[in-house]
Backbone as numpy.savetxt, mean C-alpha at the origin, in Angstrom:
# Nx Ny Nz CAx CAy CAz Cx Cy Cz
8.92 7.59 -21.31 8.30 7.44 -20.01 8.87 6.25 -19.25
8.95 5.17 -20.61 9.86 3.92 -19.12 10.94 4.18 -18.89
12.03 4.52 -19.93 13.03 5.40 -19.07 13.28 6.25 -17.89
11.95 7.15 -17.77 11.85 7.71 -16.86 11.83 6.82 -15.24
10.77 5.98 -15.52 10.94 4.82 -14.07 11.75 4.23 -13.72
13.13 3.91 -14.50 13.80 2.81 -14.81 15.29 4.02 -13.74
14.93 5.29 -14.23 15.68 6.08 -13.39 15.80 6.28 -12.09
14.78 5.92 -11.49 14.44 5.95 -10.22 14.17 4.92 -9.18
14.74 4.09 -10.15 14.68 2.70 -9.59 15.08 2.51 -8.22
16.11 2.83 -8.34 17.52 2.81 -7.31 16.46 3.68 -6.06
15.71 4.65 -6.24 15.78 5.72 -5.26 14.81 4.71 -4.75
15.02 3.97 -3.55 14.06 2.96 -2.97 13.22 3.60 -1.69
13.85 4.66 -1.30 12.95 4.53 -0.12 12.82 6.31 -0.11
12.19 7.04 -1.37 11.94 8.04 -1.57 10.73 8.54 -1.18
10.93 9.82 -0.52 9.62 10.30 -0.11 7.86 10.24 -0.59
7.20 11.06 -0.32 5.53 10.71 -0.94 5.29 12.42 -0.54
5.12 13.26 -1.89 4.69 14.49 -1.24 3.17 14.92 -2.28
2.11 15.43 -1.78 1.16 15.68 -2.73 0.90 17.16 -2.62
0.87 17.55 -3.73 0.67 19.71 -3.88 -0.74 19.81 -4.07
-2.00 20.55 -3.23 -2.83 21.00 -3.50 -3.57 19.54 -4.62
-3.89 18.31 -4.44 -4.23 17.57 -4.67 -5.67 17.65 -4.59
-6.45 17.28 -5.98 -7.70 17.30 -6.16 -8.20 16.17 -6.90
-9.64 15.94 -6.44 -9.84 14.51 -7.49 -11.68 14.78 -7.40
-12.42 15.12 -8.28 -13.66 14.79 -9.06 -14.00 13.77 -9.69
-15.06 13.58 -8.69 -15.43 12.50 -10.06 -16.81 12.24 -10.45
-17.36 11.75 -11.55 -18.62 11.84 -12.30 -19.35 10.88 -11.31
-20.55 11.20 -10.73 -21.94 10.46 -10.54 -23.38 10.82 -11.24
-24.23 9.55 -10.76 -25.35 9.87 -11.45 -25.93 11.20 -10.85
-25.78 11.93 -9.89 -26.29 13.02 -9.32 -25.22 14.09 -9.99
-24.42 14.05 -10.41 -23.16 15.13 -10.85 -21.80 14.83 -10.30
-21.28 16.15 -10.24 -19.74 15.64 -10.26 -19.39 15.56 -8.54
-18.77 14.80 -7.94 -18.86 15.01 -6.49 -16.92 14.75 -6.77
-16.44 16.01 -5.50 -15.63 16.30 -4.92 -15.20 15.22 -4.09
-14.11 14.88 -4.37 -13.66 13.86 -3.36 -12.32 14.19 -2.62
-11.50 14.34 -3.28 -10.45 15.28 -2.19 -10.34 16.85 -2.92
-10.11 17.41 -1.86 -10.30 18.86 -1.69 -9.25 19.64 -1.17
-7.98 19.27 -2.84 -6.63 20.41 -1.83 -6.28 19.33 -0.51
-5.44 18.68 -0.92 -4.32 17.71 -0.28 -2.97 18.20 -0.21
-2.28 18.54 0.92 -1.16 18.64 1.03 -0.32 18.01 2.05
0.81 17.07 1.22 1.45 16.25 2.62 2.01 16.01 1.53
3.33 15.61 3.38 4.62 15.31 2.35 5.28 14.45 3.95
6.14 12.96 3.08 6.33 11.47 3.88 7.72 11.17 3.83
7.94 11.67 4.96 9.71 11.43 5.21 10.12 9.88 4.71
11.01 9.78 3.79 11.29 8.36 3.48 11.05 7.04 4.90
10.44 5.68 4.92 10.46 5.36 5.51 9.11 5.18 6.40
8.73 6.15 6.72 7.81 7.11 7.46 6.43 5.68 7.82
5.88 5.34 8.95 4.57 4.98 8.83 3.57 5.52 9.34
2.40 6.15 8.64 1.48 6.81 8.61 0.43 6.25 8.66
-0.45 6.12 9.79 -1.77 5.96 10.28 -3.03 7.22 9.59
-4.13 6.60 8.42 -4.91 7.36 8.27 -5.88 6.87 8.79
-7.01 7.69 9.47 -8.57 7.75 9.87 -9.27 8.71 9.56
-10.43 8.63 9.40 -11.90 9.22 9.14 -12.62 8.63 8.93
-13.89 9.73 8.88 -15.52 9.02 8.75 -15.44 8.21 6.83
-16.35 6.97 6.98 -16.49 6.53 5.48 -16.74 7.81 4.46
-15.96 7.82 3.42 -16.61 8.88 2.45 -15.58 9.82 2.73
-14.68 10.14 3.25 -13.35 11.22 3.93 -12.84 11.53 2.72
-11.99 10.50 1.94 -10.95 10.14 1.05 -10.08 9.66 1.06
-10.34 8.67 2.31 -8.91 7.98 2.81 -8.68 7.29 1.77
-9.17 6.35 0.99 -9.27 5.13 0.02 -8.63 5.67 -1.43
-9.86 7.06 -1.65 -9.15 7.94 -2.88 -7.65 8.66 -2.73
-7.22 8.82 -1.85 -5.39 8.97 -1.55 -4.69 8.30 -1.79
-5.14 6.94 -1.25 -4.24 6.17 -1.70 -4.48 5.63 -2.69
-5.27 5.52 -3.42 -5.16 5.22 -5.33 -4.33 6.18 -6.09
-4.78 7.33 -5.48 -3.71 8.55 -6.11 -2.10 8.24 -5.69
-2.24 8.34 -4.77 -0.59 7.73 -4.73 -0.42 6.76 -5.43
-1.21 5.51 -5.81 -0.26 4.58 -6.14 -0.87 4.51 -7.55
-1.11 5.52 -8.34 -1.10 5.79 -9.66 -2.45 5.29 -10.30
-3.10 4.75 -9.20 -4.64 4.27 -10.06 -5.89 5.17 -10.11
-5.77 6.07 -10.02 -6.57 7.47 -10.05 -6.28 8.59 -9.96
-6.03 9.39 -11.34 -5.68 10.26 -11.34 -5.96 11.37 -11.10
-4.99 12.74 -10.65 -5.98 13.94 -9.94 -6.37 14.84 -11.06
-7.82 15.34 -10.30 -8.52 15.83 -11.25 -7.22 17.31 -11.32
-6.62 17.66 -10.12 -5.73 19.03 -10.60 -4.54 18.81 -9.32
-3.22 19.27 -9.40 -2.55 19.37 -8.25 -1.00 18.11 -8.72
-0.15 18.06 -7.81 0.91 17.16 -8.08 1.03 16.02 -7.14
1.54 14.67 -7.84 1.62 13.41 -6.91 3.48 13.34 -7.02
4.14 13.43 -6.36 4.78 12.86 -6.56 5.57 11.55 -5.35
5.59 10.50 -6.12 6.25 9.41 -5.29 7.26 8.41 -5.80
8.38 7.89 -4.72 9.42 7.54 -5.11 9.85 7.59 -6.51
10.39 8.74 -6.12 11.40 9.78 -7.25 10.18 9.84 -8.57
9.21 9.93 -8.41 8.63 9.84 -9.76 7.44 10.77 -9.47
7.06 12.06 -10.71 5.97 12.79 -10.78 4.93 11.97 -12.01
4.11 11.67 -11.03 2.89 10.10 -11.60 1.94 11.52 -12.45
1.75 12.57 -11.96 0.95 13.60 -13.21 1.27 13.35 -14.31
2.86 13.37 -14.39 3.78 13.41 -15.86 3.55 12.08 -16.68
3.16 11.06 -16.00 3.70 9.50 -16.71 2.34 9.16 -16.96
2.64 8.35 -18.66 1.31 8.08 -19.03 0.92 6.65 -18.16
-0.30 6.40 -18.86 -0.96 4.28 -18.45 0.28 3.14 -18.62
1.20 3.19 -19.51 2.21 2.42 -19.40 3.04 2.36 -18.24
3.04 3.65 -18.24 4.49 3.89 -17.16 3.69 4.01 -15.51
3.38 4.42 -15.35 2.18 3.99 -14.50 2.41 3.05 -13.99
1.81 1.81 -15.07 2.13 0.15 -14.67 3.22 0.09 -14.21
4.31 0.20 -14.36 5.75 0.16 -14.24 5.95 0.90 -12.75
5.84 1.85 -12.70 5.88 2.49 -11.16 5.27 1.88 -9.93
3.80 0.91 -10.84 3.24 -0.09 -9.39 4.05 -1.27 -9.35
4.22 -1.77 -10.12 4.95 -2.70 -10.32 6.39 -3.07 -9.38
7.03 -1.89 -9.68 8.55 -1.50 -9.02 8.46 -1.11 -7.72
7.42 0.09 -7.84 7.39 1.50 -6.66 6.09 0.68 -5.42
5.17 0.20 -5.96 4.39 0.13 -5.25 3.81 -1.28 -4.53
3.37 -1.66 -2.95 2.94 -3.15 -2.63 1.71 -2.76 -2.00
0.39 -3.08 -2.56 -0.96 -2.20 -2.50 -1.23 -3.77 -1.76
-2.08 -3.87 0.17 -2.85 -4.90 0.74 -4.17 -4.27 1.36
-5.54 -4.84 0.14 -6.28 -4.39 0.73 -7.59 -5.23 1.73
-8.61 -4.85 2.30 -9.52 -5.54 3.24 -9.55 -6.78 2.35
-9.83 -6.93 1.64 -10.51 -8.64 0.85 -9.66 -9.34 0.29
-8.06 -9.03 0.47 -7.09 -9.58 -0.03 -6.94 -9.59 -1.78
-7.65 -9.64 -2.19 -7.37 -9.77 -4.23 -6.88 -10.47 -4.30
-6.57 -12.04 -3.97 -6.17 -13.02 -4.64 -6.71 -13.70 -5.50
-5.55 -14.06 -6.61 -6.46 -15.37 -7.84 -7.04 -16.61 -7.31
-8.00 -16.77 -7.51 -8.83 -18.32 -6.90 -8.27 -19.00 -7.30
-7.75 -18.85 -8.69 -7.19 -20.10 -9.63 -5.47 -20.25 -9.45
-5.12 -19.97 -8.79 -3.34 -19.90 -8.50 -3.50 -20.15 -7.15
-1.99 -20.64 -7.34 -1.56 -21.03 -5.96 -1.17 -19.86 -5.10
-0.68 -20.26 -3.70 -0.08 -18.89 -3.20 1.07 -18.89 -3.84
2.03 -19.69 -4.23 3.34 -19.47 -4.29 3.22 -18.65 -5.66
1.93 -18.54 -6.75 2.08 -18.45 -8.16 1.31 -16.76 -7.78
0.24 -16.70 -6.92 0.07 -15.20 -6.54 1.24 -13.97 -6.19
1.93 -14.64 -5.41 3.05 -13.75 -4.75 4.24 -13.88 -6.19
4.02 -14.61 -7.02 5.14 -14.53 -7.81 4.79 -13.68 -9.21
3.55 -13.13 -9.45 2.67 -12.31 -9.82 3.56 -10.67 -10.74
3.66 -10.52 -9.56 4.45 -9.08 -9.63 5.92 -9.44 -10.65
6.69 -10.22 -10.21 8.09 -10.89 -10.60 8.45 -11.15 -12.02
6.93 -11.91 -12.12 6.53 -12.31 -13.53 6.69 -11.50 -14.33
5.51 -10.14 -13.68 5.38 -8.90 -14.96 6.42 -8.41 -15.09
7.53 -8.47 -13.96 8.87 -7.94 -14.46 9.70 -8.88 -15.18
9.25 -10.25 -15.54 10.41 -10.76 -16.15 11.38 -11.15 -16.08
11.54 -11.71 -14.29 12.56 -12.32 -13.67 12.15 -13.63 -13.39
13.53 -14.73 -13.97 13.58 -15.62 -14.64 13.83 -16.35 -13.08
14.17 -15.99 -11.92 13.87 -16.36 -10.58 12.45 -15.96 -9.95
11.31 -15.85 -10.43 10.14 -15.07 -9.81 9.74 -16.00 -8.67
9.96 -17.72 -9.04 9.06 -18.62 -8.02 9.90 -18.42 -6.43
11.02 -18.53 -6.84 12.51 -18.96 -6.10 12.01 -17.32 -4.98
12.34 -16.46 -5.55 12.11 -15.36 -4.44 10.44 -15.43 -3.80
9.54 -16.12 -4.55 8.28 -15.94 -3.93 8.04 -17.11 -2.90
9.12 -18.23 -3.29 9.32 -18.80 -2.49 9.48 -18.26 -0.83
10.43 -17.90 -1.01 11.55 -16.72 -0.01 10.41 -16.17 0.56
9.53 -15.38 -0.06 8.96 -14.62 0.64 7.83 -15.02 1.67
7.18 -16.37 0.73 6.04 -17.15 1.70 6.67 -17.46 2.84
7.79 -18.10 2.81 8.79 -18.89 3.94 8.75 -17.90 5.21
8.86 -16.52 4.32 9.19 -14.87 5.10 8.02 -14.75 6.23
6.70 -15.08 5.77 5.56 -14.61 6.62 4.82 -16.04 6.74
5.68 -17.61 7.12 5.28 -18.37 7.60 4.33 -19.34 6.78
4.17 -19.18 5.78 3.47 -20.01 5.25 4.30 -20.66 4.05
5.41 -21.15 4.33 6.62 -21.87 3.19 5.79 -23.65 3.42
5.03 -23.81 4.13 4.01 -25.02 4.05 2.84 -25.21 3.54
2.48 -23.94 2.68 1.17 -23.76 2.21 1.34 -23.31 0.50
2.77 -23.40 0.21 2.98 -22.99 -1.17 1.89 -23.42 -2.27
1.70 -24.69 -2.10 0.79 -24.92 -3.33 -0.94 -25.29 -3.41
-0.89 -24.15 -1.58 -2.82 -24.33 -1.41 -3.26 -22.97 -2.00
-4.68 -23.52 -2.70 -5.30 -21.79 -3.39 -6.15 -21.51 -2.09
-6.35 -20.05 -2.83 -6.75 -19.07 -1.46 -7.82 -19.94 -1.07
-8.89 -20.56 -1.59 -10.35 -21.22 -0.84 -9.52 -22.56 -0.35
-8.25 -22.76 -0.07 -7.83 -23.59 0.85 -7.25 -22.79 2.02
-7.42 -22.04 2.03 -6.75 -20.65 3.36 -7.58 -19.97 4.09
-7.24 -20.26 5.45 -8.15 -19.27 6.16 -7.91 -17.83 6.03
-8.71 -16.88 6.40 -8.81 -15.37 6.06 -7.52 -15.04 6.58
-6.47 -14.95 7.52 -5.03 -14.29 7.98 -4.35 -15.12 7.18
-4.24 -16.54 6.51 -3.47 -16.84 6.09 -3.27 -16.46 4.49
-4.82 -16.37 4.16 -4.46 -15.64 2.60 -4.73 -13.90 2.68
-4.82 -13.21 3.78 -3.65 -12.04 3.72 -2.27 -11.94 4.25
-1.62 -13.10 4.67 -0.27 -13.05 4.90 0.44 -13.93 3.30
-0.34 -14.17 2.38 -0.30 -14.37 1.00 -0.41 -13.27 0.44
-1.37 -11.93 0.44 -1.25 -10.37 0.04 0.05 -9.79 0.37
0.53 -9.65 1.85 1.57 -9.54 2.27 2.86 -9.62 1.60
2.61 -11.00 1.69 3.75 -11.61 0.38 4.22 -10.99 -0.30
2.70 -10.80 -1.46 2.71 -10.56 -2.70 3.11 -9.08 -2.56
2.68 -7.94 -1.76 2.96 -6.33 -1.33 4.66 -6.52 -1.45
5.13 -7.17 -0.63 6.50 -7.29 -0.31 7.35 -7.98 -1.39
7.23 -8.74 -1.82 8.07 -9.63 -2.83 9.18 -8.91 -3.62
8.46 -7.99 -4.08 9.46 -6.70 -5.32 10.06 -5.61 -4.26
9.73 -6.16 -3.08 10.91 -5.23 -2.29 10.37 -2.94 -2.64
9.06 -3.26 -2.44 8.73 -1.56 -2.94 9.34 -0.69 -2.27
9.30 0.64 -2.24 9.71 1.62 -1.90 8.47 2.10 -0.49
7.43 1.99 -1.35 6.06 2.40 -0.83 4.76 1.29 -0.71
4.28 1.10 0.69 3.09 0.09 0.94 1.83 0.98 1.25
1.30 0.88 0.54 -0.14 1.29 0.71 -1.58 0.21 1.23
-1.78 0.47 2.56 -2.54 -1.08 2.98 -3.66 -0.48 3.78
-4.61 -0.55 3.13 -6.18 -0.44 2.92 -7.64 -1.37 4.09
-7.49 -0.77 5.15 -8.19 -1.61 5.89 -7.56 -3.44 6.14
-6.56 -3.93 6.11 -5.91 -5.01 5.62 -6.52 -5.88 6.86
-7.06 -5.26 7.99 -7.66 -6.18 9.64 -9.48 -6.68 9.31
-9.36 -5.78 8.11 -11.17 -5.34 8.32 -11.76 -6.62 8.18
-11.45 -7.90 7.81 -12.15 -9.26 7.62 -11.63 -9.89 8.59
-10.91 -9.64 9.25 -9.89 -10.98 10.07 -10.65 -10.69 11.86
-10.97 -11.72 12.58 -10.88 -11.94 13.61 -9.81 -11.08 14.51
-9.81 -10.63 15.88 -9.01 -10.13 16.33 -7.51 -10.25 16.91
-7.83 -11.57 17.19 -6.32 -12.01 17.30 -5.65 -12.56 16.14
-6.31 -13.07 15.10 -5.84 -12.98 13.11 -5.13 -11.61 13.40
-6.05 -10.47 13.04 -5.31 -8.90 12.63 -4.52 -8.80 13.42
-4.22 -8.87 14.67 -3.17 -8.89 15.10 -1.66 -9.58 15.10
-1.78 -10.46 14.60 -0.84 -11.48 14.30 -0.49 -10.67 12.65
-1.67 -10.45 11.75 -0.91 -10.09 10.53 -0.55 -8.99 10.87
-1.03 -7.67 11.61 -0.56 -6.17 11.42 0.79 -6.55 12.31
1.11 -7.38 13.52 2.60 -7.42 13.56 3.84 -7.69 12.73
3.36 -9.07 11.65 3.66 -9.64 10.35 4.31 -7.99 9.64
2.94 -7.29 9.30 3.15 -5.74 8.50 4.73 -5.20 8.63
3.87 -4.82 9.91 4.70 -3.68 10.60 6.85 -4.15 10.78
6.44 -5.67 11.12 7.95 -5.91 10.98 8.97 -6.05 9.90
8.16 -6.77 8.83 8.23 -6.59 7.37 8.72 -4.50 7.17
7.89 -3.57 7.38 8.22 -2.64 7.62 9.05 -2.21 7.97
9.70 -2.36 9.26 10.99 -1.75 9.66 12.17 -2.29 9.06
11.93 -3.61 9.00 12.84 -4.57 8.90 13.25 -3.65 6.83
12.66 -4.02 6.27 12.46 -3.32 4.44 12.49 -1.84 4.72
12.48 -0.90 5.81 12.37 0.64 5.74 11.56 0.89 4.47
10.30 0.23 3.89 9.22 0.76 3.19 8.75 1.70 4.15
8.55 2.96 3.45 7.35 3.84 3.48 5.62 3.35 4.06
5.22 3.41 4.86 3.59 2.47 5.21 2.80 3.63 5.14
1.58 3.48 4.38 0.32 4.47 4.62 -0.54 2.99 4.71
-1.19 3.20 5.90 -2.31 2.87 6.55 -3.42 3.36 6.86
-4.73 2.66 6.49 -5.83 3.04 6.55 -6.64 2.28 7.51
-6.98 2.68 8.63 -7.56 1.76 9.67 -8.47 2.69 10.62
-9.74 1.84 11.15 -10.54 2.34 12.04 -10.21 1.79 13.40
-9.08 1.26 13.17 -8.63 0.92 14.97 -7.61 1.79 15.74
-7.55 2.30 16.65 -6.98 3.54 17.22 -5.59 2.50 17.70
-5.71 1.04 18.15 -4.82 0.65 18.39 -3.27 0.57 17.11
-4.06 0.12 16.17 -2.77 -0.08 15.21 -2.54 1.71 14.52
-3.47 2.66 14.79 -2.45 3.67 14.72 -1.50 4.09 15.64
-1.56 3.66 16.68 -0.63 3.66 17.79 0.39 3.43 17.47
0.70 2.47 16.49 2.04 1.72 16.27 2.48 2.66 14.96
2.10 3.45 14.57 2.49 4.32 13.35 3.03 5.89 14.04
4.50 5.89 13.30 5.10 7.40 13.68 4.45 8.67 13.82
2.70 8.51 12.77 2.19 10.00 12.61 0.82 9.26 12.35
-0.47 10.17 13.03 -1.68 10.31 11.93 -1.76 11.02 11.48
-2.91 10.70 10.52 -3.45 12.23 9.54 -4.79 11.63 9.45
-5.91 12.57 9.88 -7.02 13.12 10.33 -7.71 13.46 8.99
-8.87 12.87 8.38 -8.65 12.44 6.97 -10.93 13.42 7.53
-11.11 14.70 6.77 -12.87 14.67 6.78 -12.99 15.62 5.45
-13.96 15.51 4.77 -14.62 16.04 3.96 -13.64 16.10 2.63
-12.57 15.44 2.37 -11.70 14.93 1.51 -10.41 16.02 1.86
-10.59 16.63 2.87 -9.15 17.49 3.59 -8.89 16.90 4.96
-7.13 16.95 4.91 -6.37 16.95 6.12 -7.04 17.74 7.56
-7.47 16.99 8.47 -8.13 17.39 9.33 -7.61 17.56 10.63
-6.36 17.23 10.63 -5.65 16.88 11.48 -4.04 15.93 11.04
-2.91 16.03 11.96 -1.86 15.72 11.53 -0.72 15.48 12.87
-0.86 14.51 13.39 -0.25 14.31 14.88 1.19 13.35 14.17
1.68 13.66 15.54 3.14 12.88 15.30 2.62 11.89 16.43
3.35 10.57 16.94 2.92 9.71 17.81 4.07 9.79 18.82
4.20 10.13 20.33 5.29 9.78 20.75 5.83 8.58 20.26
7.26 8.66 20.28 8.29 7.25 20.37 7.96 6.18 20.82
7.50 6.34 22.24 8.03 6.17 23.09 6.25 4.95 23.09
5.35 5.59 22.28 4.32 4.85 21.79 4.10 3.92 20.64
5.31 4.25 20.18 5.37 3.43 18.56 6.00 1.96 19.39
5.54 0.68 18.26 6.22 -0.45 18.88 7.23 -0.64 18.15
8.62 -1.23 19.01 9.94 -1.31 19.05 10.04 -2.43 17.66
């Protein structure tokens, strides 16, 4: 199976397609349906604006994509890799490589620095430069002056432009970013979703976005219309609306 990841390394900016995608899962009331027959498929590159009502499956998609919940029936496959096929090891290895997950509350260690958060990922791979590029990367999204403050020394945009970081550092194929405005003040989210988005073009990562603001789907090539755990909708964005 790590062979298998180790193959696909190279394929950096490989599509995201899901077949008839299903996911159940156990509650105290019974088993509740959460996506229902998913089908989509993400031109390398591609940034994708998702919306719907709470409870849709926007949240459960993107765990499935990025290998942390598996489908109850149907196929995932992403950058070059079918995640059905690969066990819990390899898995790890595919987020690791394949994947830069930023969500609403940031997930940073209280007890690390930023420079030792963003160097996180580097670590688990075992590169003997991990600080040196996490360096690089803080410097990347402006905070190369804050290397050695922990997150309860950071205001809320500055320790998600520390998530950021950390999403970006291993250079993924695929960003999966989860409400990433939902704590921040309005001119904060704005300052980081530009941060995102340029990081984005600039890396040609793949973006799935999850947001209740109509503005920052604006800035994404396509939505997808996310109700009752099915595709509800599926727009392309003029060009000419996406920002440059």
């Amino acid at each position: 199976m790590t062979a298998h990841i180790s193959e696909h390394k190279a394929e950096a900016n490989s599509s995201i397609r899901l077949e008839d995608v299903h996911l159940k899962l156990a509650s105290a009331a019974g088993e509740v349906n959460i996506l229902r027959g998913i089908d989509l498929s993400l031109a390398p590159g591609e940034a994708v604006g998702i919306v719907g009502p709470s409870g849709s499956g926007k949240t459960s998609m993107l765990m499935v994509i990025a290998g942390l919940e598996r489908p109850s029936s149907g196929r995932v496959h992403a950058a070059g890799a079918e995640l059905t096929e690969l066990d819990e090891d390899a898995l790890a290895l595919f987020r690791r490589d394949q994947v830069g997950i930023v969500f609403q509350n940031f997930h940073l260690v209280p007890t690390m620095t930023a420079l030792e958060n963003v160097a996180i990922p580097l670590e688990f791979a075992g590169l003997d430069d991990a600080f040196d590029k996490a360096r690089v990367q803080l410097e990347a999204v402006g905070l190369g002056h804050r290397l050695t403050h922990y997150p309860g020394q950071l205001s809320g945009g500055e320790q998600q432009r520390v998530a950021l970081a950390r999403a970006f550092v291993a250079e993924p194929a695929i960003l999966l970013a989860d409400e990433p405005t939902g704590n921040l003040d309005g001119a904060t989210g704005e300052a980081v979703m530009d941060l995102l988005f340029d990081l984005h073009r600039r890396r040609k990562t793949t973006l799935m976005l999850v947001t209740h603001e109509p503005a920052l789907t604006k800035r994404c090539s396509r939505i997808l219309h996310l109700a009752d755990g099915r595709i509800a909708g599926d727009e392309a964005v003029w060009a000419e609306d996406v920002h440059a």
